[in-house]
FIFI-849133 format. One record per residue (C-alpha): residue number from 1; chain; x, y, z. Coordinates in Angstrom, 1 decimal. Example, Ala and Ser with C-alpha at 12.3 -4.5 7.8 and 13.67 -1.06 7.14 Angstrom:
FIFI-849133
resi->1 chain->A xx->12.3 yy->-4.5 zz->7.8
resi->2 chain->A xx->13.7 yy->-1.1 zz->7.1
//
This chain:
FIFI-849133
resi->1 chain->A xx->13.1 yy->43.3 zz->-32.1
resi->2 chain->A xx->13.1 yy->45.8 zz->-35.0
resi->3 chain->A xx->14.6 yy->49.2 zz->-34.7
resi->4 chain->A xx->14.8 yy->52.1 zz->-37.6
resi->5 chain->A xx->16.5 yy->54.8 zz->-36.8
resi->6 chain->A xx->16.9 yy->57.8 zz->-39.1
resi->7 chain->A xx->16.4 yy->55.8 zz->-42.2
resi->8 chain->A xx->16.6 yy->56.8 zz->-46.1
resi->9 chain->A xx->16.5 yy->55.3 zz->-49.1
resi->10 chain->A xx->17.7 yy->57.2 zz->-52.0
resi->11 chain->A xx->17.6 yy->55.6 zz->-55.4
resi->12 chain->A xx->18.4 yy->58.7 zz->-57.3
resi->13 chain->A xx->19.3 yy->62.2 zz->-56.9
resi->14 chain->A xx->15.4 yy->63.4 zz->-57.1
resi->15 chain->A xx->13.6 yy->60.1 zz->-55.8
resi->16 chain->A xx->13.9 yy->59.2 zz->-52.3
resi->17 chain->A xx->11.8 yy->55.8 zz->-51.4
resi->18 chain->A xx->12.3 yy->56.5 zz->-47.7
resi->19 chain->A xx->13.2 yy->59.6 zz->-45.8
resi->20 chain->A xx->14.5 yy->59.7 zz->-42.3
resi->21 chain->A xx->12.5 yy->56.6 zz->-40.9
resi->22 chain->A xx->12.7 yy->55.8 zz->-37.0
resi->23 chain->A xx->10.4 yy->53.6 zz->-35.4
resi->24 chain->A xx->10.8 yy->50.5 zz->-33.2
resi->25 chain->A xx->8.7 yy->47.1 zz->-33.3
resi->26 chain->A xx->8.9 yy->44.7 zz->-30.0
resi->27 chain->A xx->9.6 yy->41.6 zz->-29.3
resi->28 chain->A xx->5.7 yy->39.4 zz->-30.4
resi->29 chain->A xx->4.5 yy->42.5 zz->-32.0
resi->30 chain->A xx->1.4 yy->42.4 zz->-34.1
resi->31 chain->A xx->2.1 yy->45.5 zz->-36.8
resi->32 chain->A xx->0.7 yy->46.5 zz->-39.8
resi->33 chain->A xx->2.1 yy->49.1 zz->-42.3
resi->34 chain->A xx->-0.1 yy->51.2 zz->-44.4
resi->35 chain->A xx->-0.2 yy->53.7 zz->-47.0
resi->36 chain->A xx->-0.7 yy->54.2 zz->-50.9
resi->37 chain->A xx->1.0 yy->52.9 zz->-53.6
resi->38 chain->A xx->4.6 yy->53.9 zz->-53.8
resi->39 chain->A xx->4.5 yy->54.9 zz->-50.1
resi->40 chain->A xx->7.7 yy->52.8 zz->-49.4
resi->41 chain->A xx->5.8 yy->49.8 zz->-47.7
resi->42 chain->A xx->7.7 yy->47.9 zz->-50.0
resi->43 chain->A xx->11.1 yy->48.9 zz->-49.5
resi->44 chain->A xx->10.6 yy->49.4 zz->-45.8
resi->45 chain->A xx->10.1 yy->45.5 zz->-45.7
resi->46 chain->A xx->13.0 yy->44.6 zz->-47.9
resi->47 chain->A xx->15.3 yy->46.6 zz->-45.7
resi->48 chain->A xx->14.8 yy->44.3 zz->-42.5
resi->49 chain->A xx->15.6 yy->41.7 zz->-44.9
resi->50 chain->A xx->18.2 yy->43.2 zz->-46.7
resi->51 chain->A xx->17.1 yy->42.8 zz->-49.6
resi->52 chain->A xx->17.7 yy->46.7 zz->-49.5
resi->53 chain->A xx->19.9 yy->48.7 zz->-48.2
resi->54 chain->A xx->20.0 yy->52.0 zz->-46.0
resi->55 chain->A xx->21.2 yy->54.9 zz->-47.6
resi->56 chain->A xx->21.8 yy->56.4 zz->-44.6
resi->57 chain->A xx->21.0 yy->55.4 zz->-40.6
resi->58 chain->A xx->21.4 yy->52.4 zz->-39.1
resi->59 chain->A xx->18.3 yy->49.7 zz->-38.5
resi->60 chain->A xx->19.1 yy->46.7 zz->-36.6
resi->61 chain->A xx->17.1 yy->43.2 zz->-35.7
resi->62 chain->A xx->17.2 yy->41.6 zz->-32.6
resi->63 chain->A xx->20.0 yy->43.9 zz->-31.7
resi->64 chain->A xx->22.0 yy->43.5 zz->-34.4
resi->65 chain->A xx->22.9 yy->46.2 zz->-37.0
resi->66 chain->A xx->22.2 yy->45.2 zz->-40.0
resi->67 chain->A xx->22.9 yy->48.4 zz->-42.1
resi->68 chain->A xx->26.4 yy->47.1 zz->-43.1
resi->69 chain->A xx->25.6 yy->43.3 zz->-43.0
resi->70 chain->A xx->28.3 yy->41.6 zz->-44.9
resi->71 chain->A xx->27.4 yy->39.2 zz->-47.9
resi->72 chain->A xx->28.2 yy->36.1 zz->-45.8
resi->73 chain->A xx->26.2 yy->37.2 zz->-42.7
resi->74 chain->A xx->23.0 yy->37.7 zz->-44.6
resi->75 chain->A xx->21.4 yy->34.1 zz->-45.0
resi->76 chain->A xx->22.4 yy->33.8 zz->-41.3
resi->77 chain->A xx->20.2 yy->37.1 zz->-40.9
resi->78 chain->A xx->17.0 yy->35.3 zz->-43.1
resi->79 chain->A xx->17.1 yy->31.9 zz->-41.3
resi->80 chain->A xx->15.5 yy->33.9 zz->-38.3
resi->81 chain->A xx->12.7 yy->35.5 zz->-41.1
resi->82 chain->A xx->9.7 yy->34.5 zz->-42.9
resi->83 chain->A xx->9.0 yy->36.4 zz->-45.9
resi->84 chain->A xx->5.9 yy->36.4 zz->-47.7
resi->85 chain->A xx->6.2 yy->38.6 zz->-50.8
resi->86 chain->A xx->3.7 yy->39.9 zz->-53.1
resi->87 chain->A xx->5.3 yy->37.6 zz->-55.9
resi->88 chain->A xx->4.4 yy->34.3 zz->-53.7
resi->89 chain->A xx->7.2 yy->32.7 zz->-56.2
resi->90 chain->A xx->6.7 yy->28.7 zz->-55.8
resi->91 chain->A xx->8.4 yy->26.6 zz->-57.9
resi->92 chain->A xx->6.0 yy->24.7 zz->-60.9
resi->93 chain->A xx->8.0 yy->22.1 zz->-61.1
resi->94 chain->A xx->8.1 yy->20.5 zz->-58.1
resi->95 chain->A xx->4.6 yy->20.2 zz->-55.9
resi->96 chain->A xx->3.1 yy->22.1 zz->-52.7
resi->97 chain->A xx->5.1 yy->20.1 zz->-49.8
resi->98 chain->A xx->8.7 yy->20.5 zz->-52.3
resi->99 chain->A xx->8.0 yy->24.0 zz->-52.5
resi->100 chain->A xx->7.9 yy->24.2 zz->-48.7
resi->101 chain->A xx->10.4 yy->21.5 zz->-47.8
resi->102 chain->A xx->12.9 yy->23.7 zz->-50.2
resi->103 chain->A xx->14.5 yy->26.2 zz->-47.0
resi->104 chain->A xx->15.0 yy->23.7 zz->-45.1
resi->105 chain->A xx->17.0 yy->21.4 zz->-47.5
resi->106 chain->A xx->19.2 yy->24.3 zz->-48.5
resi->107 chain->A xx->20.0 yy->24.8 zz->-44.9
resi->108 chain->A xx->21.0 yy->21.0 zz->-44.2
resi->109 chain->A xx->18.2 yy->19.7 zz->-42.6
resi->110 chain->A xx->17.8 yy->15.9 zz->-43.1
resi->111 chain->A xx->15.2 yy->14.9 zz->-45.4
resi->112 chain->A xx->13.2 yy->12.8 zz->-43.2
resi->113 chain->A xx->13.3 yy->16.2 zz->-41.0
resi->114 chain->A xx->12.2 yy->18.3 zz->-43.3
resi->115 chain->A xx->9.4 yy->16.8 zz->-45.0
resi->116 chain->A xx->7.9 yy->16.3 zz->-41.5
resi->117 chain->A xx->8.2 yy->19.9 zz->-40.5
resi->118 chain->A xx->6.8 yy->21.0 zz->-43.8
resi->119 chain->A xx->3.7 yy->18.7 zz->-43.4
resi->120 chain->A xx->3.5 yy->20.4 zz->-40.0
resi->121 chain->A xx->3.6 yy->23.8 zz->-41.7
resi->122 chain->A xx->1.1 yy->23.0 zz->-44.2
resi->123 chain->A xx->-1.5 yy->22.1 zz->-41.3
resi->124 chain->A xx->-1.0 yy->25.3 zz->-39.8
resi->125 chain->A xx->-2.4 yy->27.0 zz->-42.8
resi->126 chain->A xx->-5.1 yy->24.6 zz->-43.3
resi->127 chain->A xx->-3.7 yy->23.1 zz->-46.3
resi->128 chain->A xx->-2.4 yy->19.6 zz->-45.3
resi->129 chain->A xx->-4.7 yy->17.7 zz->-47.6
resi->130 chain->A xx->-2.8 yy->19.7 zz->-50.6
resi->131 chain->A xx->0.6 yy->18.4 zz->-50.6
resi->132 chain->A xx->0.9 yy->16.2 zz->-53.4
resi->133 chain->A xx->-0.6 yy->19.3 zz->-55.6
resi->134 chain->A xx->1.0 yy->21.4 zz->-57.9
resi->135 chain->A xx->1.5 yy->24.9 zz->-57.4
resi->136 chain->A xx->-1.0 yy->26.0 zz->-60.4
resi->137 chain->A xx->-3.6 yy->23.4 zz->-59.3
resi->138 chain->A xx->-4.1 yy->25.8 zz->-56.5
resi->139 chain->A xx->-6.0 yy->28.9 zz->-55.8
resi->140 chain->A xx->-4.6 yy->32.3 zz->-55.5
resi->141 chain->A xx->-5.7 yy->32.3 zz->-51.9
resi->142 chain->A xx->-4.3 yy->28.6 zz->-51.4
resi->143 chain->A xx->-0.8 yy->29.4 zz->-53.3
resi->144 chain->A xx->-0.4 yy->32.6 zz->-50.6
resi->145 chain->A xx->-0.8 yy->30.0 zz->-47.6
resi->146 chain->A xx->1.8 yy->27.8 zz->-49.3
resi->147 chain->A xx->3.9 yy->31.0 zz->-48.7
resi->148 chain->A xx->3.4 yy->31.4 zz->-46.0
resi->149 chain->A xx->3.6 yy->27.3 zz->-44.7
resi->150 chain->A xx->7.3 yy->27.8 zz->-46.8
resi->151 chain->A xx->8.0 yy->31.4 zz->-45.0
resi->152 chain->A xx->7.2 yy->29.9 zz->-41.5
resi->153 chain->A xx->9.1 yy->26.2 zz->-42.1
resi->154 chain->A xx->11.7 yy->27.6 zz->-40.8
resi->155 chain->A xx->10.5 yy->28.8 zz->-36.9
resi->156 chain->A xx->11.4 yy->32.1 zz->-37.6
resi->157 chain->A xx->11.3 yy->34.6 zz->-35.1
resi->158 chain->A xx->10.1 yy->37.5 zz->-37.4
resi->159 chain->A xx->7.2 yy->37.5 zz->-39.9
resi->160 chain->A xx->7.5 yy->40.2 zz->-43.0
resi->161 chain->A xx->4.2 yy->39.8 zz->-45.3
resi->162 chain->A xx->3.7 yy->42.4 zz->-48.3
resi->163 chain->A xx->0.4 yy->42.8 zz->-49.1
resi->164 chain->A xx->-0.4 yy->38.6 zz->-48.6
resi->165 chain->A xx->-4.2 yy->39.5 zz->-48.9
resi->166 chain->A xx->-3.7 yy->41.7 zz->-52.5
resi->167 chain->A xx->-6.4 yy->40.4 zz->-55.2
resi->168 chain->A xx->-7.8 yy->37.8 zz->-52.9
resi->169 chain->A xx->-11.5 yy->37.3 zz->-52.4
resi->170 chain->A xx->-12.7 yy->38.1 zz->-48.6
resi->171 chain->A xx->-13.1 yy->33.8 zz->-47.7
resi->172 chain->A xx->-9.5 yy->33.5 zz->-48.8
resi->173 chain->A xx->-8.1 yy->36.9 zz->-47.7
resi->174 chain->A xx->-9.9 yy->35.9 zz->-44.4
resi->175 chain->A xx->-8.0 yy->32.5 zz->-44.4
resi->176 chain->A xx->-4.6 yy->34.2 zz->-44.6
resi->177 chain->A xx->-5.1 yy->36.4 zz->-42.6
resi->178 chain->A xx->-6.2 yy->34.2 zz->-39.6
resi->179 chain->A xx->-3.0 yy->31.6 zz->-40.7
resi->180 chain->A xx->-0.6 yy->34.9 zz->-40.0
resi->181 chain->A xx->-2.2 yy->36.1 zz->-36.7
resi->182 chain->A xx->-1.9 yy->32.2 zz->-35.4
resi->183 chain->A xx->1.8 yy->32.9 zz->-35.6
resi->184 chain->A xx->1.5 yy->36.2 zz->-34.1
resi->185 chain->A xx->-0.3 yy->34.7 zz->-31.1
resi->186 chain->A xx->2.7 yy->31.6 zz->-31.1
resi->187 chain->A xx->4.6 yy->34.9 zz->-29.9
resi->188 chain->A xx->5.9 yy->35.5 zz->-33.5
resi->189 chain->A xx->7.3 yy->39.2 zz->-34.3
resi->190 chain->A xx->4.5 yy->40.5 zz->-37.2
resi->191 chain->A xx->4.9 yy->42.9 zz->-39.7
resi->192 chain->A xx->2.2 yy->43.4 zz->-42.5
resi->193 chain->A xx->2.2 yy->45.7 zz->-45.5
resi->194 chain->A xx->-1.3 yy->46.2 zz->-46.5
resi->195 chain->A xx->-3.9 yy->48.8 zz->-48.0
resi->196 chain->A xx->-7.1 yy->47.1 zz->-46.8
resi->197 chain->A xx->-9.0 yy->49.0 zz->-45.1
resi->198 chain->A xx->-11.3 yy->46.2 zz->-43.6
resi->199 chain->A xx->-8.3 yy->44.9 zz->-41.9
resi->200 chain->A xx->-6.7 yy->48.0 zz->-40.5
resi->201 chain->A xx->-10.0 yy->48.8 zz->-38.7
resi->202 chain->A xx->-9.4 yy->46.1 zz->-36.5
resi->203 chain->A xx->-5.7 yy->46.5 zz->-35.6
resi->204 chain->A xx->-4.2 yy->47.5 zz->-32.8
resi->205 chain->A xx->-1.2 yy->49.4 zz->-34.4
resi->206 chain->A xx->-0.8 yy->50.8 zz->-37.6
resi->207 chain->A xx->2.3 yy->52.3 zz->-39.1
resi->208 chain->A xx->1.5 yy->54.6 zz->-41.4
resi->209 chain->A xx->3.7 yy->55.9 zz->-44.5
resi->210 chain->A xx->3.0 yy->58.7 zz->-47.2
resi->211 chain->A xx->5.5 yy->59.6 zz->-50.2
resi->212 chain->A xx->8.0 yy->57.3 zz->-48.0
resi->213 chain->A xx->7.6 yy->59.3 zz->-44.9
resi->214 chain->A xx->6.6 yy->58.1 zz->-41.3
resi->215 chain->A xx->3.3 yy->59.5 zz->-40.6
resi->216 chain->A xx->1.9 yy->58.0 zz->-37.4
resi->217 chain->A xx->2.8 yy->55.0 zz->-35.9
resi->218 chain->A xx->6.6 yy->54.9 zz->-34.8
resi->219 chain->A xx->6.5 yy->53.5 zz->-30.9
resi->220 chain->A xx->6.4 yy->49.5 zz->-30.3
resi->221 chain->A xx->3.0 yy->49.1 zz->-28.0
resi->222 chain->A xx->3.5 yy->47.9 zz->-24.7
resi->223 chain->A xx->3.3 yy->44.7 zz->-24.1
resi->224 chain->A xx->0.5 yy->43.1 zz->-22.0
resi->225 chain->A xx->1.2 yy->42.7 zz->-18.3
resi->226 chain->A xx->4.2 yy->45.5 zz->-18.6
resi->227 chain->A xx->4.5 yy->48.4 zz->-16.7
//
């Protein structure tokens, strides 16, 4: 589903954010990326979105190469992601079920079809009784499963989170956390950028980056059942 091969990121002659990254991530994959600050977690995730671009290498999602994505091509690319930043970004002027009708609309889908499948999304993360709210009524925990109700509305096939749990007590980092591995067990592809350590005890793969190098990690797991 996601494939790196001999990635780097160069923003300047003497700062390199990623240096010859390979590594592959299958098809319903639960994944979670780790490292310190300034690792390239970040950047790493921005890439399959391109939101950043290669230096060098080639990376490519659900077999297509994305390195040299035209400008055109790339919303195509993001209708088949849901990206949960660390900036959760909703919109304080509009409330909770706006925020997460709002990909949907800009795509073209009906109204009528798009409130219902944001309603829907907002049940998934436990927050259906929250739609008429505004944004800053809510908290932090509750705004980051807005995000993620908004970064799923769409049935995407991938699932980028960066650090969703950051500055969140344990009930609502909990609470997150279970709302992304629902989607992961929905056979959703999972990708998640996080330092906690309570977490990554518990996880079956961890993809582990220092000073924006691959440390550990690189090979998909097999799936169940396969040979």
């Amino acid at each position: 589903m996601i494939e790196f091969a001999g990635v780097c990121k160069q923003y300047s002659r003497h700062a390199a954010a990623l240096s010859d990254i390979s590594l592959s991530i299958a098809k319903g994959e639960l994944a979670f990326l780790s490292g310190p600050s300034g690792a390239g977690k970040s950047t790493l995730l921005k890439m399959i979105a391109a939101i950043e671009r290669p230096s060098s290498g080639a990376i490519r999602v659900n077999g297509q190469d994305i390195s040299r994505l035209n400008r055109p091509g790339i919303p195509y690319l993001r209708r088949n992601l849901g990206l949960v930043l660390q900036d959760v970004s909703l919109l304080t002027d509009r409330d909770v079920l706006a925020n997460v009708m709002l990909p949907l609309l800009v795509t073209g889908t009906p109204s009528a079809e798009a409130r219902a499948r944001a309603e829907a999304a907002l049940d998934k993360v436990g927050l259906h009784g929250k739609a008429g709210e505004e944004p800053l009524a809510l908290s932090g925990g509750e705004q980051q499963r807005v995000a993620i109700a908004r970064a799923i509305v769409n049935r995407p096939q991938i699932i980028l989170a960066d650090e969703p749990t950051a500055n969140l007590d344990r009930t609502s980092a909990a609470r997150v956390m279970d709302a992304l591995l629902a989607f992961h067990q929905a056979g959703v592809t999972c990708l998640i950028a996080t330092h906690d350590e309570d977490i990554l005890r518990g996880a079956g793969r961890v993809i582990r980056l220092e000073q924006g190098r691959l440390v550990s990690g690189a090979q998909a797991m097999p799936r169940a059942g396969s040979a």
